[in-house]
Steps between C-alpha positions, in 0.01 A plus 500: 500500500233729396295384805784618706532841347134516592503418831779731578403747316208538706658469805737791422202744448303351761766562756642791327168660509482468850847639625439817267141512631714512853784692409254813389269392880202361367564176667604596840653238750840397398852693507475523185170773513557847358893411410552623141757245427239238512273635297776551256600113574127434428433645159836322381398161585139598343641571211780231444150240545326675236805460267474114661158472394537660127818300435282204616219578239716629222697132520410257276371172635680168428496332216300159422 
């Protein structure tokens, strides 16, 4: 499970990253370039994969 978390965790800010990085037209070349709604989009998913990523850490493994 915590591998999981990880993974998508860093997805989310990966791809997060990227629409807000599009949203305030850094990244030109998509419909989504210099709309404010992505970039608002953007920094949400960021943010919910760094609360995926702390939860993930903060868990406590399994027990043996």
């Amino acid at each position: 499970m915590k591998i999981v978390l990880r993974v998508l965790g860093v997805l989310l800010i990966l791809v997060g990253g990227m629409w807000f990085l599009q949203g305030i037209n850094i990244l030109p070349g998509s419909f989504m370039t210099g709309d404010t709604q992505w970039a608002i989009n953007g920094a949400i998913a960021a943010a919910i994969g760094a609360a995926l990523l702390f939860i993930s850490w903060r868990r406590p493994g399994p027990k043996t």
